[in-house]
C-alpha positions in Angstrom: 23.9 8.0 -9.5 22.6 6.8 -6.0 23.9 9.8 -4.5 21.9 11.6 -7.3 18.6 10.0 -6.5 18.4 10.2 -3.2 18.9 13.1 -3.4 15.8 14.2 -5.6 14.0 11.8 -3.5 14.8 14.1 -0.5 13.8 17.3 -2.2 10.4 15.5 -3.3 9.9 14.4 0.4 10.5 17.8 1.2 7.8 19.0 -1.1 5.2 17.1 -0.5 5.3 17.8 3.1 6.0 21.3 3.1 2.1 21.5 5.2 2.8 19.7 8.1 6.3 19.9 9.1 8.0 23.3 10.7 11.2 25.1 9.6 13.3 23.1 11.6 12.0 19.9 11.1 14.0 19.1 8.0 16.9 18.6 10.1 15.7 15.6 11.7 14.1 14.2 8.4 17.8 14.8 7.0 19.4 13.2 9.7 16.9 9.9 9.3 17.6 9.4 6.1 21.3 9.6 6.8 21.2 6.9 9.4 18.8 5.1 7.3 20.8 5.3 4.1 24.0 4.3 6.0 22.0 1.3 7.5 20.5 0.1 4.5 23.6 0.1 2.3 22.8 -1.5 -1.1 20.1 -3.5 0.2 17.1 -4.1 -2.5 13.4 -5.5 -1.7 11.2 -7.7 -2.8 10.2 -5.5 -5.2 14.0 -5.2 -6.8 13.9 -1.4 -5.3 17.2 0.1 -3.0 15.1 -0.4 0.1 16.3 3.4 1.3 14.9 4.3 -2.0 12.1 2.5 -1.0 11.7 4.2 2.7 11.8 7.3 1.0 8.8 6.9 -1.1 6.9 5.4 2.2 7.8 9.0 3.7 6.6 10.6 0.8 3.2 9.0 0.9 2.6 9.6 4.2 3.8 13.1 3.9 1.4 13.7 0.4 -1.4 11.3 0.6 -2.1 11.1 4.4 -1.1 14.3 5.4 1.0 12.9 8.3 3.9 15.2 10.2 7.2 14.9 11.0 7.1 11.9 13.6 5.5 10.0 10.8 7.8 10.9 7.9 11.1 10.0 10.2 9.8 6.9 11.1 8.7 6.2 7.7 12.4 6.9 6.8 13.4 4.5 9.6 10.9 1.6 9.1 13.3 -0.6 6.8 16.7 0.1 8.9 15.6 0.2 12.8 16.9 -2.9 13.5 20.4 -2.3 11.9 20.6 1.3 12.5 24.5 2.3 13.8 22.9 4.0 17.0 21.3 3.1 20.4 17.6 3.0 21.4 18.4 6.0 23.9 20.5 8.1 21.5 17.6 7.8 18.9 15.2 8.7 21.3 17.2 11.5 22.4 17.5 13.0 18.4 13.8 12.6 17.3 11.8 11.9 20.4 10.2 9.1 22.4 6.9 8.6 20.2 9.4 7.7 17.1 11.4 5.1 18.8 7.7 3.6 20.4 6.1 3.5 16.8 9.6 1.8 15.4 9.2 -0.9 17.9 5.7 -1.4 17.0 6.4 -1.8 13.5 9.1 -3.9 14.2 6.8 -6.2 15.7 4.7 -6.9 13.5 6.8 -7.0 10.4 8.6 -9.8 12.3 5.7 -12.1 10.8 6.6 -13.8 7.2 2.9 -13.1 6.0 4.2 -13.8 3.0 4.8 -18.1 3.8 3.0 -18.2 6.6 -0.3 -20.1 7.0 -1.5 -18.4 9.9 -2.7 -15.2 8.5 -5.5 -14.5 10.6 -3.1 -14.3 13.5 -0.6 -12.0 11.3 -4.0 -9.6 10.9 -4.9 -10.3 14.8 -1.4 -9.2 15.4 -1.6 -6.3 13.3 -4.9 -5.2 14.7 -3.8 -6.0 18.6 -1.0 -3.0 17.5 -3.3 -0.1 16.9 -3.7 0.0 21.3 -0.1 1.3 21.3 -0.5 4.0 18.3 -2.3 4.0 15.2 0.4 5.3 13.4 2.1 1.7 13.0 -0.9 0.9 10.6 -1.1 3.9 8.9 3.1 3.3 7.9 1.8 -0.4 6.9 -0.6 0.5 5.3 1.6 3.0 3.2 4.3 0.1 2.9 2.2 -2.4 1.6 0.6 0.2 -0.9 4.1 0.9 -2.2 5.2 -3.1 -2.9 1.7 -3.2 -4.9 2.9 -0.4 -7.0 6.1 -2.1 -7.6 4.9 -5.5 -7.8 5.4 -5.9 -11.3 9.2 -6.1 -10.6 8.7 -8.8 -8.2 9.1 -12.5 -8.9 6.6 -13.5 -10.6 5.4 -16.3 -7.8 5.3 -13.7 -4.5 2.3 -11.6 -7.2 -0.5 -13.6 -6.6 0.2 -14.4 -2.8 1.0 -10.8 -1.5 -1.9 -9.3 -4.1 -4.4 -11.7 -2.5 -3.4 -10.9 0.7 -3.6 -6.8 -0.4 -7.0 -7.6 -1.0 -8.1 -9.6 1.9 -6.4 -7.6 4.7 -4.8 -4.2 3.7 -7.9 -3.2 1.8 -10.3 -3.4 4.4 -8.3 -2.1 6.6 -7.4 1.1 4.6 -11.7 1.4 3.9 -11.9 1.1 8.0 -9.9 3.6 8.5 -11.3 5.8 5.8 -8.6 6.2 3.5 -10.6 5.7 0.6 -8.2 6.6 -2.1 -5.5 3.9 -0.7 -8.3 1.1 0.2 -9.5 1.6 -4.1 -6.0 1.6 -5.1 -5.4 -1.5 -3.2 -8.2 -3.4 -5.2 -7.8 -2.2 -8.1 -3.7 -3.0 -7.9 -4.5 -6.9 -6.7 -7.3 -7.3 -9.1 -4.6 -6.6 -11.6 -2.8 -10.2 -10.5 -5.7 -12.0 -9.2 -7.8 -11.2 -12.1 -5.9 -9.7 -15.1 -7.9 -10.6 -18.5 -11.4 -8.6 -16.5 -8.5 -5.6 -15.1 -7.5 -5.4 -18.4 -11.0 -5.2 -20.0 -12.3 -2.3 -17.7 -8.8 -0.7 -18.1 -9.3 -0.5 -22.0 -12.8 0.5 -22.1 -12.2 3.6 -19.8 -9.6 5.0 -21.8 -12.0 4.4 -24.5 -14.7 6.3 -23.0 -12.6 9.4 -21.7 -14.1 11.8 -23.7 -17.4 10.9 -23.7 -17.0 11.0 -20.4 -15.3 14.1 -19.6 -18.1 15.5 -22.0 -20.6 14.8 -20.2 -19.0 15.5 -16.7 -18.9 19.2 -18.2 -22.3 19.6 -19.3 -23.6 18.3 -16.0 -21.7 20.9 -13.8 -21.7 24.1 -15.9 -25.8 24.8 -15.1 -24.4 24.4 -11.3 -21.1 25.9 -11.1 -22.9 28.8 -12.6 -26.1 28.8 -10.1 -23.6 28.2 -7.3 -21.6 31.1 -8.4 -24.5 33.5 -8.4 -25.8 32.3 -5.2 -22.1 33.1 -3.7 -20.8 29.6 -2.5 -16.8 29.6 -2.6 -16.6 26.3 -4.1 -14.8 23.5 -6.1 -16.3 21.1 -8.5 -14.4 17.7 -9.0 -15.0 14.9 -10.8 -14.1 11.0 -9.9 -14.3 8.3 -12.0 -15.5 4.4 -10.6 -12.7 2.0 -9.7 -11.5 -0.7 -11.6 -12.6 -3.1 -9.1 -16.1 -1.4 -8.0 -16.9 -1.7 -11.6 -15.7 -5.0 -11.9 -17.7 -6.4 -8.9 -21.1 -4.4 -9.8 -20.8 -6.1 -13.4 -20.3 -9.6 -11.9 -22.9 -8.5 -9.2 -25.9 -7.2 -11.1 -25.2 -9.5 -14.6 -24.5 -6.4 -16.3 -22.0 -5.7 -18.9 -20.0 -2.6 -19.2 -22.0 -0.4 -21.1 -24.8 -1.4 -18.4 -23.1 0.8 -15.6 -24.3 4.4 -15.7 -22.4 5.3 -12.2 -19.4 4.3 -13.5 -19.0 8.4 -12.3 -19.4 11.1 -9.9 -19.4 14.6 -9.0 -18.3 15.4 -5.9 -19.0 19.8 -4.7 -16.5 20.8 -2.4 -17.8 24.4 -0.4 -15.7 26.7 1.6 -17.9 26.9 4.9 -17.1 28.2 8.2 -17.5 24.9 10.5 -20.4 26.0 12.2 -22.3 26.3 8.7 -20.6 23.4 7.1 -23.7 21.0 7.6 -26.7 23.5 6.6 -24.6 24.8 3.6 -24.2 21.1 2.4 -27.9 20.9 2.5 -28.5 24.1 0.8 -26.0 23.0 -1.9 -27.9 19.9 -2.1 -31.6 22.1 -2.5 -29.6 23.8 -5.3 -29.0 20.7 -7.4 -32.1 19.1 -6.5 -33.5 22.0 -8.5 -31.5 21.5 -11.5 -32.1 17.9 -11.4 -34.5 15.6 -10.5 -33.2 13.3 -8.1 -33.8 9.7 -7.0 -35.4 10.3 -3.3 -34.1 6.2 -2.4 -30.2 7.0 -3.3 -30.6 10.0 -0.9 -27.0 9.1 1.6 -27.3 11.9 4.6 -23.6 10.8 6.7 -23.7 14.6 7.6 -26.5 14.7 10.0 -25.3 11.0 11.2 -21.5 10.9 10.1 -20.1 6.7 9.5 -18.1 5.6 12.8 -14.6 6.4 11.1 -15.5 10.1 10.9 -16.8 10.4 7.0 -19.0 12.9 6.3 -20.6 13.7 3.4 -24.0 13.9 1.6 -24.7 11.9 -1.7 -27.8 12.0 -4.0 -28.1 10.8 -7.2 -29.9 12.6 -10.2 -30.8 12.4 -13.6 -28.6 14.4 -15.7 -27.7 15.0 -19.3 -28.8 12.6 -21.9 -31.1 10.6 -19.2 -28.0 9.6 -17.9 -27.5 8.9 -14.0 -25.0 11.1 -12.3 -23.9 10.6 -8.5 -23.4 13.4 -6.8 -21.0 14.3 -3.3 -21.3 17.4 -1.9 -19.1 18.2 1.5 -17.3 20.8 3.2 -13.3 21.3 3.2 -13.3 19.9 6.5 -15.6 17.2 5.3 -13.3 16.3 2.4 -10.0 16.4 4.3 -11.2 13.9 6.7 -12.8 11.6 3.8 -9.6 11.5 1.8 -7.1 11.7 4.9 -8.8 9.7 7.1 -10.0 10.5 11.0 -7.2 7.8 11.8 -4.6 10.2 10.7 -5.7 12.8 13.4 -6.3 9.8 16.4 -5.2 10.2 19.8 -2.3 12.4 18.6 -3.8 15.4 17.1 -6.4 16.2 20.3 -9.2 14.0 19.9 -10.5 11.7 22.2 -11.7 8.5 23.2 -15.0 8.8 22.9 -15.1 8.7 19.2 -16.3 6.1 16.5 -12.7 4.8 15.9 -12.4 4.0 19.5 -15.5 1.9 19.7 -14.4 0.1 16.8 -11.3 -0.6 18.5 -13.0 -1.7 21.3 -15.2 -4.7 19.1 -12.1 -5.6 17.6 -10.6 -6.8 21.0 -13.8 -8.1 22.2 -13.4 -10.7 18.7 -9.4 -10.7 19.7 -9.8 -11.6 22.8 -12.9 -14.7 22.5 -12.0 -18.3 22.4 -10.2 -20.4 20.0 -11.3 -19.7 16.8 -10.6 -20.9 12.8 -8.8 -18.4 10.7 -11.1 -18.7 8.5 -13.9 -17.6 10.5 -12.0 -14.9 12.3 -11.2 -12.8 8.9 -14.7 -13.0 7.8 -15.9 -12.0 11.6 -13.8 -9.3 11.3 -13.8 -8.9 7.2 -17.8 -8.2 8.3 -17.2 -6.0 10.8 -15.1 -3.0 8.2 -17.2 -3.4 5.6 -20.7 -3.0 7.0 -22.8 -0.1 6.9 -24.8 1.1 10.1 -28.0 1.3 11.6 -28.8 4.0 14.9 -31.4 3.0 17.5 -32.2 3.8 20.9 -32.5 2.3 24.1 -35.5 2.8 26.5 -33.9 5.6 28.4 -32.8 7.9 25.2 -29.4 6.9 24.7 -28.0 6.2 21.0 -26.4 2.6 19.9 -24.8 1.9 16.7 -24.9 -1.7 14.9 -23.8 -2.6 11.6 -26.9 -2.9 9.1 -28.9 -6.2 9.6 -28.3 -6.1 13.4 -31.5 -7.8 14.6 -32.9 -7.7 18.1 -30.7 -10.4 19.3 -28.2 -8.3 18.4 -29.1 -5.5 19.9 -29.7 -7.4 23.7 -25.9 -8.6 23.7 -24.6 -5.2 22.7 -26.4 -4.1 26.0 -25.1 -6.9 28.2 -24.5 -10.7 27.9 -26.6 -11.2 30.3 -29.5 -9.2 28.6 -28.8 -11.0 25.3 -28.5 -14.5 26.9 -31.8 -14.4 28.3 -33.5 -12.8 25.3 -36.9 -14.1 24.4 -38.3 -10.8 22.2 -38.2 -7.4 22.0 -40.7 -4.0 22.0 -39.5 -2.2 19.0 -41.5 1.6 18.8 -43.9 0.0 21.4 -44.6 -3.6 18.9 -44.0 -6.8 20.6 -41.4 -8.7 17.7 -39.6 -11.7 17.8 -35.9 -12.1 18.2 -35.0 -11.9 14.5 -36.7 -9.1 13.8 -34.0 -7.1 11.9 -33.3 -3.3 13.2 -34.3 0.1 11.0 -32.7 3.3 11.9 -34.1 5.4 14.7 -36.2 2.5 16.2 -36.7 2.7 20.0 -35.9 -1.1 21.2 -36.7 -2.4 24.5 -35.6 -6.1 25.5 -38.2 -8.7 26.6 -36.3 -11.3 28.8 -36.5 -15.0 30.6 -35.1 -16.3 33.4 -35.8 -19.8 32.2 -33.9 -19.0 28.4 -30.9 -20.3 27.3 -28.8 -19.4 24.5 -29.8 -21.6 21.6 -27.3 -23.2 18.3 -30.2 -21.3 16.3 -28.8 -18.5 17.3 -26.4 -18.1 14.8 -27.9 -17.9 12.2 -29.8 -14.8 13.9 -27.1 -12.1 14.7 -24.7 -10.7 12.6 -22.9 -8.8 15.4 -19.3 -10.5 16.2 -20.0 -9.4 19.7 -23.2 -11.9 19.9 -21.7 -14.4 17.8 -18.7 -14.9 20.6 -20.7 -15.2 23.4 -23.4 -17.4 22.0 -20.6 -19.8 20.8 -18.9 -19.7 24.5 -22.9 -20.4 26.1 -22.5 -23.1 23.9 -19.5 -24.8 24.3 -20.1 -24.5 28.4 -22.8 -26.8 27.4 -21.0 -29.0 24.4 -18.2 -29.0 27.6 -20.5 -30.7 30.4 -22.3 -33.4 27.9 -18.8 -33.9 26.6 -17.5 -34.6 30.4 -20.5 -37.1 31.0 -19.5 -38.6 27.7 -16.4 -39.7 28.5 -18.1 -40.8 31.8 -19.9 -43.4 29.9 -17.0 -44.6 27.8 -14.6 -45.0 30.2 -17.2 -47.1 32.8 -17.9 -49.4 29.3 -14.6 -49.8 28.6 -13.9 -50.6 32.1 -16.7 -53.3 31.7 -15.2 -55.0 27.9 -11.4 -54.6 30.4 -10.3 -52.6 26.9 -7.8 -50.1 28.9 -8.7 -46.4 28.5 -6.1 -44.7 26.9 -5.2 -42.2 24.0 -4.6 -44.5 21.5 -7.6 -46.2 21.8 -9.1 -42.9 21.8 -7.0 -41.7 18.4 -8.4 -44.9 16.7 -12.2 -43.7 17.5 -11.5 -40.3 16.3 -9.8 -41.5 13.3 -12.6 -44.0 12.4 -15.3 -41.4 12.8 -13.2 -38.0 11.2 -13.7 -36.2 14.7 -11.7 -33.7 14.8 -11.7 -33.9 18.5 -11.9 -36.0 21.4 -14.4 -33.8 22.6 -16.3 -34.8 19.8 -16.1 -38.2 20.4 -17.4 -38.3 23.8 -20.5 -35.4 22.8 -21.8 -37.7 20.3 -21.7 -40.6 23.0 -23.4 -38.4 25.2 -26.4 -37.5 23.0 -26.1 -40.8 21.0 -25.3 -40.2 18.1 -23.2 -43.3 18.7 -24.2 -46.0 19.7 -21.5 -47.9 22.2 -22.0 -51.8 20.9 -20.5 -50.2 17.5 -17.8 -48.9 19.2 -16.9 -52.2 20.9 -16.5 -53.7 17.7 -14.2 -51.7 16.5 -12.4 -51.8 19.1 -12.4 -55.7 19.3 -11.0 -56.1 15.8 -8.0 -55.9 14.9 -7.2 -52.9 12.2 -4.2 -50.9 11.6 -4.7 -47.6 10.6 -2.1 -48.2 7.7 -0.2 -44.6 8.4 -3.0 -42.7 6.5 -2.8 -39.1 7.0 -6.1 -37.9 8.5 -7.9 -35.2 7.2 -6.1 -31.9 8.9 -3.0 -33.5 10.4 -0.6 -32.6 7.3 1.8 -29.4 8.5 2.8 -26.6 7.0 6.3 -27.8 7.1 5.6 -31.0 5.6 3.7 -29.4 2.7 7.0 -27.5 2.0 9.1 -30.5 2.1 6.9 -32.5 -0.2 6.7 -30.4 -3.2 9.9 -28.7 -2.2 11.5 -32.1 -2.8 9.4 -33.1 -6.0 9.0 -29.6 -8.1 10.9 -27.4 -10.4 9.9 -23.7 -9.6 7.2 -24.5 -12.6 4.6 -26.9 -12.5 4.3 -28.6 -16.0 1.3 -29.8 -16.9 2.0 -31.9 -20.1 4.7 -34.1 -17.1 3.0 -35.5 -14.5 5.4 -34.8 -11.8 7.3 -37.9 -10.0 5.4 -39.0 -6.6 2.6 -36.7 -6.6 -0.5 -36.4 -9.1 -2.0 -33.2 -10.7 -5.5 -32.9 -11.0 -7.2 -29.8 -13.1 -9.9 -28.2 -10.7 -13.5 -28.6 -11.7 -14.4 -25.5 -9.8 -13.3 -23.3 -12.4 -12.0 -26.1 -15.2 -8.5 -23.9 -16.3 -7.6 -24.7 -20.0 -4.5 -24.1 -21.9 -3.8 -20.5 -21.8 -5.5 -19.4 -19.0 -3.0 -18.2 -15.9 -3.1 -20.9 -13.8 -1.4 -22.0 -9.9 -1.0 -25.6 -8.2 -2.1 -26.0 -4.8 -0.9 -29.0 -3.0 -4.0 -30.4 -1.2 -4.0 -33.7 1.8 -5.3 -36.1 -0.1 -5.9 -35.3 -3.6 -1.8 -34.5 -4.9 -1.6 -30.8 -6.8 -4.9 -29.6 -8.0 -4.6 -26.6 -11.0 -6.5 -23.9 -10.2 -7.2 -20.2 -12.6 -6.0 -17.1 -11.0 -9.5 -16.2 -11.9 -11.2 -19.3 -9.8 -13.5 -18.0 -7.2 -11.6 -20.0 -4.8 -8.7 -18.7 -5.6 -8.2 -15.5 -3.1 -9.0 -17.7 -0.5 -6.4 -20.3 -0.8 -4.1 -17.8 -1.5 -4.4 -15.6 1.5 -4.8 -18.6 4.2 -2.7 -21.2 2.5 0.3 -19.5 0.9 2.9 -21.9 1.7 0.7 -24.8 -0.5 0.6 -22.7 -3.8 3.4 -23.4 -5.9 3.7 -21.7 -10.0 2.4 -23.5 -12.6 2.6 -22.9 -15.9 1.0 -24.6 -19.6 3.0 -26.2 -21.8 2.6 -26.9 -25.5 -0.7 -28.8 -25.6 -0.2 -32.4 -27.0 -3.0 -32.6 -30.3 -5.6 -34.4 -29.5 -5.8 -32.8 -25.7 -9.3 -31.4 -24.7 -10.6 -29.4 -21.3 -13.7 -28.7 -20.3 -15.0 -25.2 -20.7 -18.9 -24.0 -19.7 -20.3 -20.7 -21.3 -23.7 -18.9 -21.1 -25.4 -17.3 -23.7 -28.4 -15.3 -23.6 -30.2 -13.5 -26.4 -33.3 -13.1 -27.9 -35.8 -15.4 -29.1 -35.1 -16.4 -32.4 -36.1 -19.1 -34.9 -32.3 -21.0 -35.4 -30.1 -19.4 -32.9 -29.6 -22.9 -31.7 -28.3 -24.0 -35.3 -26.1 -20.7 -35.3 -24.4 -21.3 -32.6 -23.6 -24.6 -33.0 -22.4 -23.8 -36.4 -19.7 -21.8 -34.9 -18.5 -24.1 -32.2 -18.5 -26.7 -35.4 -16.4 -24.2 -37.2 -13.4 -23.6 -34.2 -13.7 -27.9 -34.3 -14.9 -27.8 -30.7 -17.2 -30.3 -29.4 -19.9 -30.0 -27.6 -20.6 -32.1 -24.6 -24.2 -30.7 -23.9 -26.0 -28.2 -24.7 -29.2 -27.2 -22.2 -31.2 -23.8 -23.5 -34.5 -22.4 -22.4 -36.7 -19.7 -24.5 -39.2 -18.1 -22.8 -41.0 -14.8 -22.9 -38.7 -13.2 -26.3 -35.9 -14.3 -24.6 -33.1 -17.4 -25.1 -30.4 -18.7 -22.3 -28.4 -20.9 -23.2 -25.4 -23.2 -21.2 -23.0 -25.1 -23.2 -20.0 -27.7 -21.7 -17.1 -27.4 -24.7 -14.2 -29.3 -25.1 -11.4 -27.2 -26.2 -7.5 -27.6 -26.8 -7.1 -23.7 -25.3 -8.3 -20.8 -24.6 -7.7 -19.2 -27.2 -10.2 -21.6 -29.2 -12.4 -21.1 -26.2 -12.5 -16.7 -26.1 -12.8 -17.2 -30.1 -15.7 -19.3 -29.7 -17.3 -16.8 -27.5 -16.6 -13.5 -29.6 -17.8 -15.0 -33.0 -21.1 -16.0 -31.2 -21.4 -12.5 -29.1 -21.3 -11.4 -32.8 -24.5 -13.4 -33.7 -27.5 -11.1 -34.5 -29.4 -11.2 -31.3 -26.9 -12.3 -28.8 -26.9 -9.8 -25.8 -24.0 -11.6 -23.7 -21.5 -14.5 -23.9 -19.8 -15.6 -20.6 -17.4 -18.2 -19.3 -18.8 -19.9 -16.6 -17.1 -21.3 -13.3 -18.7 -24.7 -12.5 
């Protein structure tokens, strides 16, 4: 049966990349997966799958969906076994070449992190990131790896879901979107929104295979007027259609307030023309003139990335237009070339396939180290630093002399002077932007002309921040900075040490710990600043001293390990948190972030000073904790409610104006046998909003509730609300 499978895997792996491998490539692609398969044994993975079973469908997806070649596909093959493989590093480079065993190594590396119970996950994703120097391949296989667990999570224990979907989401995602695989970045969200949020995946899910039809319906009317105009104007062309992502969908409903119904781009059309290269971009445009025609469009959703193509290599025009039945349609319209590099991704062609450094990858490699490479910094400000830097748009400007700089949309002038030099930026005072004096906030259009106004006598200021958006500035302001915070610190301890000279208290660190404990510094550095600009004052600090106070063992804020975290619950929890039993040594407290209520999925996280606090999978805290603090989430799970319990639940409710809504509703919370802790609603102009704080055994009394008043003549929505 093995022998059987593999076997069909092969010939599907064979298939699938039967465009970018040569006649005699399937020998070596054979000959990996028989060292793989011998290496691997029965070995399963996380996801209960034969992990050469599982390194198969990796190779496959490189082969199919990233349109990789045969160094790719053999290492895919390989990934899983390299380290138990019964052959050495120089035979293996001598049977499939020296860029196969490099990229092993490199994958190697980085899979050596356990991302899965580690806390330090903006190091795993610094690590990850440091790897694309060597070859960008490693990432791309990652990328595919990860993207084959998430389809096979389901089969995994239930408590590794929520921490490797959150992760998904907060690394692999943006990742995949950087490097322009669009297909694998959406399937990514919509895959961990599946765990992370299930009850709103589940809604979306429903109500798209409920509006198929309709849909496809419409998709048809809109193209046949241009299929048929394209036709006679003798275009070689394809017509496809793509429906929104689950997630995109979700966020622009929880984004704009909007239900459902309420998105009217929940579709697109994308026009794919057969162009010689050297036509591609006036074709597009003459496409584009073509539809335009048919109908009218909306000039502000006009998207030209042909003309200026986004710095991972998409191009593509997009426009969106009024179509059948006064419905907005988005359309896409590219060449072949165009759409092989959207849905493949410029990565997969990147210093292997003869293009060079001087592209927008490689200047987006280049900010990354520049962020890698800075000073200390928190992990949670290094992945939204770099979170910011995939997802932002771009603006173009140019310098004084002509030349053409690229900054991610909001880039301000501040911005713009430390992208130049850190020198130029640190002795910013203004800019000239198209020949305007502006000050250094003034936030950046595309095509402006910016020249620098600059001061010897300027210094970076803590202001700053709050100014640039750029990583790049952000860095160096913070070093000015702490050159500064650094010298006052020195005189600081200057002061303090001649005082406690004077009271003959000796100077040591313990008398040091005890100041930074009393005050929550989280630094001696701290300390001494705050003495320096006095914020302290020193008689205070002699007083303390002077008494004697133990410190009683507390735990300070920040001190508690990851190691201890797993030994305490390790020691004191079942693999399931129940929440009827308080568990032995350690409290539970339900989170009044998002107030969870019987029936709702649910998670503990162990915090320093507050025992295990129950959080919903669906808390807007949630991915958070789950992607930087895996190691402190343990499962949780309801039992039976004891009668008389009550939680707290808010909803909103907003309708129209009408004379005894309020009775309405709170006939049917009286009807469920709810009560209602308050109840705050405002009518003005027509229209009634309404917030209500419940208590309710469950949630199945509380999503009752809410449908029987959504069904209330005049009630337009009905949400739960996260406190």
């Amino acid at each position: 049966m093995r022998t059987q499978k593999l076997y069909s895997g092969y010939k599907a792996l064979l298939l699938a990349a039967k465009n970018t491998i040569a006649p005699g490539d399937t020998k070596k692609i054979r000959k990996a997966l028989d060292l793989a398969a011998s290496a691997c044994g029965d070995n399963v993975t996380l996801t209960g799958e034969l992990q050469i079973q599982h390194a198969l469908s990796v190779a496959r997806i490189v082969a199919e969906e990233m349109g990789l070649g045969v160094t790719s596909i053999v290492t895919a093959i390989l990934h899983d076994s390299y380290n138990k493989l019964d052959i050495s590093t120089k035979e293996l480079e001598k049977e499939f070449g020296s860029k196969v065993v490099e990229i092993l190594d490199g994958f190697s590396r980085i899979t050596g992190i356990d991302s899965m119970h580690s806390s330090y996950q903006a190091e795993n994703f610094r690590k990850l990131l440091l790897s694309l120097a060597d070859d960008v391949r490693v990432i791309l296989i990652k990328l595919v790896e990860r993207l084959e667990y998430m389809r096979n999570l389901d089969n995994a224990p239930e408590k590794e879901r929520m921490p490797m979907a959150s992760e998904t989401y907060f690394l692999y995602a943006p990742l995949a979107h950087r490097l322009g695989f669009y297909n694998i970045k959406s399937e990514m969200e919509d895959l961990s929104i599946k765990y992370l949020e299930p009850e709103q995946y589940r809604f979306i899910e429903n109500r798209l295979k409920q509006t198929t039809a309709s849909r496809n319906r419409l998709i048809r009317e809109f193209s046949a007027p241009i299929q048929e105009k394209l036709e006679k104007t003798g275009f070689r062309f394809t017509i496809k259609s793509r429906t929104k992502s689950i997630h995109s969908i979700m966020t622009k409903m929880k984004k704009q307030g909007v239900e459902f119904e309420e998105v009217f781009d929940i579709f697109a059309v994308r026009i794919i023309i057969d162009s010689e290269n050297n036509n591609d971009k006036a074709d597009c445009w003459r496409v584009y003139s073509i539809v335009t025609d048919l109908y009218q469009p909306n000039p502000s959703r006009l998207r030209d990335w042909i003309s200026v193509p986004k710095s991972n290599g998409y191009e593509s025009l997009h426009t969106t237009v009024i179509g059948p039945r006064g419905r907005w349609v988005e359309v896409q319209i590219r060449s072949r070339r165009m759409d092989e590099i959207a849905e493949k991704g410029l990565a997969a062609h990147f210093k292997y396939k003869g293009l060079k450094g001087e592209g927008g990858l490689d200047t987006w490699l280049t900010k990354i180290r520049e962020l890698l490479e800075s000073s200390d910094k928190e992990d949670k400000e290094f992945l939204d630093n770099v979170r910011s830097g995939l997802y932002t748009d771009e603006v173009f400007v140019f310098t004084p002399k002509g030349d053409l700089r690229q900054l991610p949309a909001g880039a301000t002038v501040l911005d713009f002077a430390f992208d130049i030099h850190t020198a130029l930026g640190s002795s910013c005072v203004g800019g000239k932007v198209n020949g305007k004096n502006v000050p250094l906030r003034y936030v950046l259009q595309n095509g402006d002309h910016v020249d620098v106004i600059r001061s010897k006598n300027q210094r970076p200021k803590r202001d700053w921040l709050s100014i640039v958006v750029t990583n790049k500035a952000r860095t160096k302001i913070k070093l000015a900075l702490n050159e500064e915070r650094a010298k006052a610190a020195a005189e600081g301890k200057e002061i303090l040490m001649r005082r406690l000279k004077n009271w003959k208290i000796p100077y040591g660190d313990t008398i040091i710990q005890r100041l930074i404990n009393h005050y929550n510094f989280k630094t001696a550095q701290d300390l001494y600043y705050s003495i320096e600009s006095g914020k302290l004052e020193l008689l205070e600090i002699k007083d303390i001293l002077l008494k004697e106070e133990s410190t009683g063992g507390v735990i300070s804020p920040g001190t508690i390990s990851e190691k201890e975290t797993r030994e305490l619950f390790e020691s004191q929890f079942s693999d399931f948190l129940s929440i009827e039993d308080k568990v032995e040594g350690l409290d539970y407290k339900l989170s009044k972030c998002c107030n969870p209520v019987p029936g709702d999925s649910i998670f503990g996280f162990v915090t320093i000073s507050e025992g295990i606090k129950i959080h919903r999978t669906a808390c807007p805290n949630a991915h958070n904790m789950l992607a930087r603090y895996p190691y402190r989430v343990i499962s949780a799970r309801w039992t039976k409610s004891k009668s008389g319990t009550s939680f707290i639940a808010t909803i909103k409710v907003t309708g129209v104006e009408d004379i005894g809504i309020v009775n309405k509703i709170s006939e049917v919370i009286t009807g469920f046998n709810a009560t209602v802790r308050s109840f705050n609603y405002n009518m003005e102009e027509g229209m009634f909003e309404g917030t209500i704080n419940l208590l309710v055994a469950n949630n199945d009394m509380l999503y009752g509730i809410i449908r029987k008043i959504h069904s209330i003549k005049g009630i337009l929505k009905v949400n739960r609300q996260n406190n």
